[in-house]
C-alpha positions as CSV (number, residue, x, y, z in Angstrom):
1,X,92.0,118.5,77.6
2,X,92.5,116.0,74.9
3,X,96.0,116.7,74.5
4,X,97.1,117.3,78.4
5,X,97.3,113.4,78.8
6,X,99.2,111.6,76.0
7,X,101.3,114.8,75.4
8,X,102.5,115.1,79.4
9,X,102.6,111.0,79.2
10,X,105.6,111.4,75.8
11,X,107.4,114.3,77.9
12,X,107.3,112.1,80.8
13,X,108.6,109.4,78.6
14,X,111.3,111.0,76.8
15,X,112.4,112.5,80.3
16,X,112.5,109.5,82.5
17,X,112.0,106.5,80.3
18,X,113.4,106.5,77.0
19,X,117.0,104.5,76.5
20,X,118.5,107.3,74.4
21,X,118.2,111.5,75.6
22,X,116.8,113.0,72.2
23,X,117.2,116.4,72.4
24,X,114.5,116.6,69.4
25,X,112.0,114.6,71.5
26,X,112.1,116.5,74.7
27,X,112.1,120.0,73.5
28,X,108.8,118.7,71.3
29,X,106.8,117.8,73.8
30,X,108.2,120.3,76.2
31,X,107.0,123.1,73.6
32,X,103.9,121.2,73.4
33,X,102.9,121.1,77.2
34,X,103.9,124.6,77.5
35,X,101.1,125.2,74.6
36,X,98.7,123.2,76.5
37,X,99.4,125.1,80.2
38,X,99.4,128.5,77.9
39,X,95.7,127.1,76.6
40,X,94.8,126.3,79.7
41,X,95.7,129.5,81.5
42,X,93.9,131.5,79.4
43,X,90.9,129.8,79.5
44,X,90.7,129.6,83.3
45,X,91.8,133.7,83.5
46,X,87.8,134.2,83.4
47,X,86.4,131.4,85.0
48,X,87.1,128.8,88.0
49,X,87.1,125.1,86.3
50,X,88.5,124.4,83.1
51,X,84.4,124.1,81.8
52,X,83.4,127.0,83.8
53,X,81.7,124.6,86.5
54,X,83.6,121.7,88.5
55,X,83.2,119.0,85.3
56,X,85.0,115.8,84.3
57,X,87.4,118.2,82.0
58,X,88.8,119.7,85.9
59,X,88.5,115.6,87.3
60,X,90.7,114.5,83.8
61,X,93.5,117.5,84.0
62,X,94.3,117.1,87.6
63,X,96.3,114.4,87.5
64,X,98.8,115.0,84.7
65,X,98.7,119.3,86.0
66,X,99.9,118.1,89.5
67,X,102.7,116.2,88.2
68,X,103.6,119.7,85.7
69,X,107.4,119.1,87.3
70,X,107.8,115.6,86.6
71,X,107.3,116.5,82.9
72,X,109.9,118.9,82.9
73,X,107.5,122.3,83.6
74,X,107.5,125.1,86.3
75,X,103.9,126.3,86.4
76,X,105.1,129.9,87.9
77,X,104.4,131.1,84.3
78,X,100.6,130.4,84.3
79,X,99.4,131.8,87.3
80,X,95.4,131.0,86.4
81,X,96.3,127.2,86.2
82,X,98.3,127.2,89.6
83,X,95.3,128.8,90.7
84,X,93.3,126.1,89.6
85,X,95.8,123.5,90.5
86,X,95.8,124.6,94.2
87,X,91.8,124.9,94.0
88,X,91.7,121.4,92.8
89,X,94.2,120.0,95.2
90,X,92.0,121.2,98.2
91,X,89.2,119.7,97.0
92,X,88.5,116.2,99.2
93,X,87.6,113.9,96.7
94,X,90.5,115.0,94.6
95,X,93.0,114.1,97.7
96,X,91.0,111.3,98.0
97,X,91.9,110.2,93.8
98,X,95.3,111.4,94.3
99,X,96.1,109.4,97.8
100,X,96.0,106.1,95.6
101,X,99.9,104.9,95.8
102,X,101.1,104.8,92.2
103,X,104.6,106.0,93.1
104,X,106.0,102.8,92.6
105,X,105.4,103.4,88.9
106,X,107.8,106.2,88.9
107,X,110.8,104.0,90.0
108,X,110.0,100.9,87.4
109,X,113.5,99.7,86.4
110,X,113.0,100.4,82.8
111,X,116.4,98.1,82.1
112,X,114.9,95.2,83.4
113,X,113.8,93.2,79.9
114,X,110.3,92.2,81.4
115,X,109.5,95.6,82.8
116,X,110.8,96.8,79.0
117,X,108.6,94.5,77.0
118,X,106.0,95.7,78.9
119,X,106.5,99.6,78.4
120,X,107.8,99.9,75.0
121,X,107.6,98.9,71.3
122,X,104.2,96.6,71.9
123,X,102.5,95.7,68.6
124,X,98.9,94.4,68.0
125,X,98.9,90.6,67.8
């Protein structure tokens, strides 16, 4: 669980985001979030939530899982997580979470120099 988030948010950034396509960079955090789905899948082949009982792990994964395309992944390959995926999807307070409009943050104009200082190469202060 620790790893699902920043490792799907560097896919997603090397995919959609990043000035320059570096081959390198993709296929690393590609291999990386198939690693993650592969842990995943295996640990929810014998049980129903990620912790064995609905829990914050299942509340934290959802999110980056249901956008497994957007970071360059087809989940056909880890049937126990679409399981869990779909599971999770139906769940009401999930739709609820998920039915807050951050969509706009997938079309940021990442050439635009504010929206760039923003995004990238921040340092402390």
């Amino acid at each position: 669980m620790a790893n699902l988030g920043p490792k799907a948010g560097e896919a997603n950034h090397f995919r959609a985001y990043a000035p320059e396509k570096l081959p390198y960079a993709i296929e690393r955090f590609s291999n990386e979030m198939n690693r993650i789905y592969g842990v995943m899948n295996a640990r929810l082949g014998h049980r129903e939530f990620l912790a064995g009982a609905y829990s914050i792990a299942d509340m934290a994964c959802v999110g980056w899982a249901s956008r497994a395309e957007r970071h360059g992944h087809d989940l056909s390959g880890f049937p126990n997580v679409r399981r869990w995926l779909e599971t999770m999807l139906a769940r009401p307070g999930v739709k609820r979470g998920l039915s807050v409009k951050v969509e706009a943050a997938f079309r940021v104009d990442t050439k635009d120099p504010k929206v760039r200082a923003v995004l990238f190469n921040q340092r402390a202060r």
